[in-house]
One Martini backbone bead per residue (centre of mass of N, CA, C, O) as a GRO file, in nm:
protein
  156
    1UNK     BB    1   0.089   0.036   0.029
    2UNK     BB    2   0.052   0.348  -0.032
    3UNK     BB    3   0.068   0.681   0.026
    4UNK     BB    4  -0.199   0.870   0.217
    5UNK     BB    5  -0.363   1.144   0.175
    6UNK     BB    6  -0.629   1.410   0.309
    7UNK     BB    7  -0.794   1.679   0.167
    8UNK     BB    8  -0.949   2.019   0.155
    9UNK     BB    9  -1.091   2.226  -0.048
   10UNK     BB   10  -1.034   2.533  -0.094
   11UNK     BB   11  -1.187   2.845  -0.170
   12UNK     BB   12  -0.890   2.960  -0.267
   13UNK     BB   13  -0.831   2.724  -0.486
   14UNK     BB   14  -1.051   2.832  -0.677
   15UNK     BB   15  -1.271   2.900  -0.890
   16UNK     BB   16  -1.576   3.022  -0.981
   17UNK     BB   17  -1.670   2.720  -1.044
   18UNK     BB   18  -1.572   2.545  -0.801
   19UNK     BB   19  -1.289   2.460  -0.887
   20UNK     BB   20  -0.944   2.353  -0.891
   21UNK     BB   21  -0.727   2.477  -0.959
   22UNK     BB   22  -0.447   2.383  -1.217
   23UNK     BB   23  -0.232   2.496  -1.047
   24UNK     BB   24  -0.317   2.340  -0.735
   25UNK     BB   25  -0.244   2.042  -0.803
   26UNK     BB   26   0.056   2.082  -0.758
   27UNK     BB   27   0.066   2.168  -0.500
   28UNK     BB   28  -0.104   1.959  -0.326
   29UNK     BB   29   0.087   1.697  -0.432
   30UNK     BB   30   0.367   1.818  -0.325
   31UNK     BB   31   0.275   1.833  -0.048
   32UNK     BB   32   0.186   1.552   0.002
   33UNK     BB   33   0.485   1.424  -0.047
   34UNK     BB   34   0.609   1.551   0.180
   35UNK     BB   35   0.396   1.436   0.386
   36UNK     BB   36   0.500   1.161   0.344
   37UNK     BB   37   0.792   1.145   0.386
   38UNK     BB   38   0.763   1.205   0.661
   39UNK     BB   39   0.521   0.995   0.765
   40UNK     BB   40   0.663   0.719   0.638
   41UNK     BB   41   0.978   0.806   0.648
   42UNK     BB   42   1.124   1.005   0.802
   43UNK     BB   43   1.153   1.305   0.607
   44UNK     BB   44   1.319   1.551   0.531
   45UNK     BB   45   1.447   1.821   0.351
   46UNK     BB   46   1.645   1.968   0.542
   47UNK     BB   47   1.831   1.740   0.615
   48UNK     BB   48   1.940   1.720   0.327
   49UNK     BB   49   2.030   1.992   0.320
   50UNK     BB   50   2.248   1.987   0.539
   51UNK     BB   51   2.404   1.759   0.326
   52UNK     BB   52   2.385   1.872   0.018
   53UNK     BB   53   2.083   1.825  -0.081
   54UNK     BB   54   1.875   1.862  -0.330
   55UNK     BB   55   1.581   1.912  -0.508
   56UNK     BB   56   1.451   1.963  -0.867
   57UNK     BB   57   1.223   2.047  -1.140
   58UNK     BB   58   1.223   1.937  -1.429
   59UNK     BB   59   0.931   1.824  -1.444
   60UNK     BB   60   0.564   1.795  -1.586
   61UNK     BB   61   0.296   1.531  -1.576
   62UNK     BB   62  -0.006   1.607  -1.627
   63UNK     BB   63  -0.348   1.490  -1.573
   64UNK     BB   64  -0.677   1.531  -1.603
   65UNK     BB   65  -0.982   1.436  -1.562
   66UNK     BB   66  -1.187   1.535  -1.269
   67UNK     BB   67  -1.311   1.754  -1.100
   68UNK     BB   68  -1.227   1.946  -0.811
   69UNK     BB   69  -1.457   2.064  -0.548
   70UNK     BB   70  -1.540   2.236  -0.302
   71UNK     BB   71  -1.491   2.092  -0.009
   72UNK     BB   72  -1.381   1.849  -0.065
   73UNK     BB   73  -1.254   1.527  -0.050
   74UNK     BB   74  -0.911   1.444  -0.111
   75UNK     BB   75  -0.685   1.176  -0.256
   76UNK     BB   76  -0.346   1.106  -0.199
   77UNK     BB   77  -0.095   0.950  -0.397
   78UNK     BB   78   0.219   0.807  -0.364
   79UNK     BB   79   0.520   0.720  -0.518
   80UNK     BB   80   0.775   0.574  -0.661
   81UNK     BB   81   0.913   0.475  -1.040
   82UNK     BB   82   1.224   0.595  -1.009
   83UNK     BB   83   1.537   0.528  -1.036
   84UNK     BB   84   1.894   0.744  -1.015
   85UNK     BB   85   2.168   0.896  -0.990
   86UNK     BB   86   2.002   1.207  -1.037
   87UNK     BB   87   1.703   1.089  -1.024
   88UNK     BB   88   1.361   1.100  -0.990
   89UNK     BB   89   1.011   0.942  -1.053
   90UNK     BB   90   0.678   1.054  -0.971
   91UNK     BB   91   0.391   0.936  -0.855
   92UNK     BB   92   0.053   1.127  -0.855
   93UNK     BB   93  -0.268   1.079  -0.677
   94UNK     BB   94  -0.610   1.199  -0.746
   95UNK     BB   95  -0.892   1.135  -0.518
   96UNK     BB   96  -1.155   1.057  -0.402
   97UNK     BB   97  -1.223   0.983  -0.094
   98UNK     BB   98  -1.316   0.656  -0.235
   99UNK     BB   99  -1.131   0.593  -0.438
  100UNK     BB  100  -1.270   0.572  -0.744
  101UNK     BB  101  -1.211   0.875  -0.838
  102UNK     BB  102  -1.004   0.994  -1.061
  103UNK     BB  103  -0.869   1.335  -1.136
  104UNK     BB  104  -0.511   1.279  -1.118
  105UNK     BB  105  -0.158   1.264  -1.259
  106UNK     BB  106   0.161   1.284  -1.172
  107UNK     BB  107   0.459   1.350  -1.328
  108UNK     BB  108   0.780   1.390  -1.133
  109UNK     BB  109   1.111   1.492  -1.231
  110UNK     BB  110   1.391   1.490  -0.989
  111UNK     BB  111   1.687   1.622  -0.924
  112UNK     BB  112   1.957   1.657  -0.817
  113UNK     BB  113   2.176   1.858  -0.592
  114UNK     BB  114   2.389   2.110  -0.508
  115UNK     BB  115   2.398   2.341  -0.312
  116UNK     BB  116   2.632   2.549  -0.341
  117UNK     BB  117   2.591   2.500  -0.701
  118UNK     BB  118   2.351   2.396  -0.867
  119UNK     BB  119   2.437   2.103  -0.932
  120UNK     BB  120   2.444   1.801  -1.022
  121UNK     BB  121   2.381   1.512  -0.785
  122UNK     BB  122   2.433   1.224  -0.661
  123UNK     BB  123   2.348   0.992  -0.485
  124UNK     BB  124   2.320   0.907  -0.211
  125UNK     BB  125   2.362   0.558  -0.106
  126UNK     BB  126   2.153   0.554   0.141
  127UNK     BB  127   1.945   0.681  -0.030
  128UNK     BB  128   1.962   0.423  -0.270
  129UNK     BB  129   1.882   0.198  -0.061
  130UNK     BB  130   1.631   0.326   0.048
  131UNK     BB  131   1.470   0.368  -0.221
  132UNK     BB  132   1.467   0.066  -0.302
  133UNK     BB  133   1.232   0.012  -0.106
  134UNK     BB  134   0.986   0.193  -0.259
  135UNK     BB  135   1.000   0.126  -0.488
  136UNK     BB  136   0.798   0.076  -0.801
  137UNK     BB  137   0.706  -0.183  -1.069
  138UNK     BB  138   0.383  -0.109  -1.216
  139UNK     BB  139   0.514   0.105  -1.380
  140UNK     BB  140   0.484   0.182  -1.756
  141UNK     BB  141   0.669   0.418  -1.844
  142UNK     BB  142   0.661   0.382  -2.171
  143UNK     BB  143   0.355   0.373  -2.172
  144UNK     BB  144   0.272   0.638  -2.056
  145UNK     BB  145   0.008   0.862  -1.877
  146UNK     BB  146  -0.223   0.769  -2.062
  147UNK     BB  147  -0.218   0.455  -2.014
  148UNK     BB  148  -0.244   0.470  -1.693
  149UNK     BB  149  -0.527   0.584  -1.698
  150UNK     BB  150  -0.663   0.323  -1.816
  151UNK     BB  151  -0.534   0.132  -1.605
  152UNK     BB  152  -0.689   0.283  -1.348
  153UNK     BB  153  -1.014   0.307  -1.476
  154UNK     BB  154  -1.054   0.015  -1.502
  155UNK     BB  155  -0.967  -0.072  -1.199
  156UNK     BB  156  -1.249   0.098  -1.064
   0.00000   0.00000   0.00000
């Protein structure tokens, strides 16, 4: 089972027409993964920032299914998907309350860097050990996040 938690839609982060602005949807999953990293593998961002190594997005492929509106609940999971020698690919999803029913998609992918320099930096080891522990291995990346969305959607 991978991390989830579960988040109400606030009014200030909708359109006029009460649904979740579409650039909030990135806030959102954002926020989800850091609350996950903390929760359920007690990692905080700072820490490794102390260590001298920062992730920064270099890509996001988001995908909207369908619309979150305001007061709603919420579900949110995220997953690793690919792991490498100086970047991550998460793979964020979120869903209605009963979780049946896809609202949005994201593969985000962080590189590592060296906060000193700005410049791409290897995992430490120690990063690439636990990482590999958590990693999933059921996502189709080459078959891109079209496909993933037809296999999520089928098997709800």
């Amino acid at each position: 089972m991978q991390p989830k938690t579960f988040y109400t839609v606030r009014f200030s982060d909708c359109d006029p027409m009460g649904h979740l602005n579409n650039a909030r949807y990135i806030d959102y999953m954002l926020n989800a993964r850091e609350d996950h990293l903390k929760q359920f593998y007690q990692i905080t961002l700072p820490e490794y920032h102390k260590q001298g190594i920062a992730w920064v997005v270099r890509r996001h492929d988001i995908q909207y299914v369908r619309p979150a509106f305001y007061n709603e609940v919420i579900c949110i999971e995220s997953r690793l998907i690919e792991l490498a020698e100086s970047h991550v690919l998460v793979e964020m999803l979120m869903f209605d309350e009963k979780q049946t029913m896809l609202k949005a998609i994201m593969w985000t992918n962080f590189t590592s860097i060296d906060v000193k320099t700005g410049r791409k930096k290897e995992h430490p080891v120690a990063f690439m050990d636990f990482a590999a522990t958590i990693k999933v291995d059921d996502v189709n990346i080459p078959a891109g996040i079209t496909e993933r969305i037809k296999g999520l959607t089928q098997s709800a």
